[in-house]
C-alpha positions as CSV (number, residue, x, y, z in Angstrom):
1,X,-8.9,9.3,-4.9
2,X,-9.2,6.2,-2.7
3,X,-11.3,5.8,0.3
4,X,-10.5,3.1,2.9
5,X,-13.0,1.4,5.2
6,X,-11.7,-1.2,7.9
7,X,-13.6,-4.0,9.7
8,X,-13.0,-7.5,11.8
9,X,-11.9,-5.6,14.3
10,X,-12.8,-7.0,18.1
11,X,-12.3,-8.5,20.9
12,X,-10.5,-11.3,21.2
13,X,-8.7,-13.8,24.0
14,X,-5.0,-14.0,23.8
15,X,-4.0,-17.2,21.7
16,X,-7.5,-16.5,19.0
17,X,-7.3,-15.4,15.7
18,X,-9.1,-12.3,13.5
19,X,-9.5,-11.3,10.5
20,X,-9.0,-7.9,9.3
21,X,-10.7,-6.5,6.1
22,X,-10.1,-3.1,4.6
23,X,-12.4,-1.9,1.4
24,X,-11.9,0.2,-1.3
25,X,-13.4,2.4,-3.2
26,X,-12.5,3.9,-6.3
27,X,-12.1,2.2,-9.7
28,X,-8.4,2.3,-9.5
29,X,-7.5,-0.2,-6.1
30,X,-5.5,-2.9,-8.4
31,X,-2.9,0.0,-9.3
32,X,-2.0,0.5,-5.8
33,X,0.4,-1.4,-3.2
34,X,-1.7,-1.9,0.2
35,X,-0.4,-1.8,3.5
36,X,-1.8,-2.1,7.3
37,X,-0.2,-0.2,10.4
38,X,-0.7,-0.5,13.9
39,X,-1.2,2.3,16.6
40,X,-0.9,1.2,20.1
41,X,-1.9,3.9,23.3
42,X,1.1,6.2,23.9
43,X,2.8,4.4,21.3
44,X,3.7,5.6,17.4
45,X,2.2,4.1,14.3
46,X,4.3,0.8,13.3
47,X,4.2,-1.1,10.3
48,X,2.9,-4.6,9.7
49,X,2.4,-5.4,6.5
50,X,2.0,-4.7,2.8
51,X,1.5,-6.4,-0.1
52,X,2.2,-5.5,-3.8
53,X,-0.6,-3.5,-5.9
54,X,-0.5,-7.6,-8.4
55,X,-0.4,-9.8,-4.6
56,X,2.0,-11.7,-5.7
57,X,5.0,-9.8,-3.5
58,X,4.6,-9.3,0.4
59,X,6.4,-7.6,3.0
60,X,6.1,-7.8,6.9
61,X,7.6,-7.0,10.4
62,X,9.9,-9.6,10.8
63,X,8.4,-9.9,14.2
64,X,4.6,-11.0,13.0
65,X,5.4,-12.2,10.2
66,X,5.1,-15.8,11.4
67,X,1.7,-15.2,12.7
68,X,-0.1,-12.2,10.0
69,X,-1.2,-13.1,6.7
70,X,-2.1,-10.3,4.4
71,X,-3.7,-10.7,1.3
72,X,-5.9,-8.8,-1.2
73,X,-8.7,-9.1,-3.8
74,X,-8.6,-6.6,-6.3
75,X,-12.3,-8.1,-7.7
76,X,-13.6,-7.1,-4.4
77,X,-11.0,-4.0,-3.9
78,X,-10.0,-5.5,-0.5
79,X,-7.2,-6.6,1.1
80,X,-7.5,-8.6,4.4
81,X,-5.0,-9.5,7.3
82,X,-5.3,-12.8,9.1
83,X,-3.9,-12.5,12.9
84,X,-3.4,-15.7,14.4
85,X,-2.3,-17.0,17.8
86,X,-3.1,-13.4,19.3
87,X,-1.3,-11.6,21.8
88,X,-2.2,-8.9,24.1
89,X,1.0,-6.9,23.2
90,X,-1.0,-7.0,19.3
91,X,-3.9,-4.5,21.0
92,X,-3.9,-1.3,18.9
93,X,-5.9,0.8,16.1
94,X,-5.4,-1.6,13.2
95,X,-5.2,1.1,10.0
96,X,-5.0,0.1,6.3
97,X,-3.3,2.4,3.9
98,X,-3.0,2.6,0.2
99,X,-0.1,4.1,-1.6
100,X,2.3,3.6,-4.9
101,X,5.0,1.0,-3.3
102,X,4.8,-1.8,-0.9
103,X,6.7,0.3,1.5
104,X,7.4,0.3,5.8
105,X,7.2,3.9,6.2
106,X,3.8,6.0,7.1
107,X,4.9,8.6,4.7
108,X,5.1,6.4,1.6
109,X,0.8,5.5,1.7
110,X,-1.4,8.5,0.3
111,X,-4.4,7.1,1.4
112,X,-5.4,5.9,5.3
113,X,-8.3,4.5,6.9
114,X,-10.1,5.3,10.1
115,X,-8.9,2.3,11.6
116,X,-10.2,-0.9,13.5
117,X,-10.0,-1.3,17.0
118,X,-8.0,-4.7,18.0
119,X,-8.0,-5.9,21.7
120,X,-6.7,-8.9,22.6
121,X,-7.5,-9.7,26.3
122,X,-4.6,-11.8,28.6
């Protein structure tokens, strides 16, 4: 069993930068791949990135991927996403998700988060 706790969630002006952290519990975080989503209003959960359960293998949407970072410390059992040069289209729940392959797919993470509330203001 994994719990998942997300924070750096805010406000933030268009063009500024967060970071996202998500935590871990459980003795057994280094064993799986990590992944965040994104939920927009009136929108469906997308995926933005995920990285392998060693972080040494990374995978994004093409479309952020010049402007998210994710990374992880299994010493700590977190993994973090860096969001820089924010847009106000990036506004949505920010969820982290833990599951047994670096995957795209909602269905492919066991474990989920209550998610971080992002707003980025125009």
């Amino acid at each position: 069993q994994v719990q998942l706790v997300e924070s750096g969630g805010g406000l933030v002006q268009a063009g500024g930068s967060l970071r996202l952290s998500c935590a871990a519990s459980g003795r057994t975080f280094s064993s799986y791949a990590m992944g965040w989503f994104r939920q927009a209003p009136g929108k469906e959960r997308e995926f933005v990135a995920a990285i392998h359960w060693g972080g040494t293998r990374m995978n994004y949407q093409s479309s952020l991927k010049d402007r998210f970072t994710i990374s992880r410390d299994n010493a700590r059992n977190t993994v973090y996403l860096q969001m820089n040069s924010l847009k106000p289209e990036d506004t949505a729940v920010y969820f982290c998700a833990a599951g047994p392959t670096f995957g795209v797919r909602n269905y492919e993470y066991d474990y989920w988060g209550q998610g971080t509330q992002v707003t980025v203001s125009s």
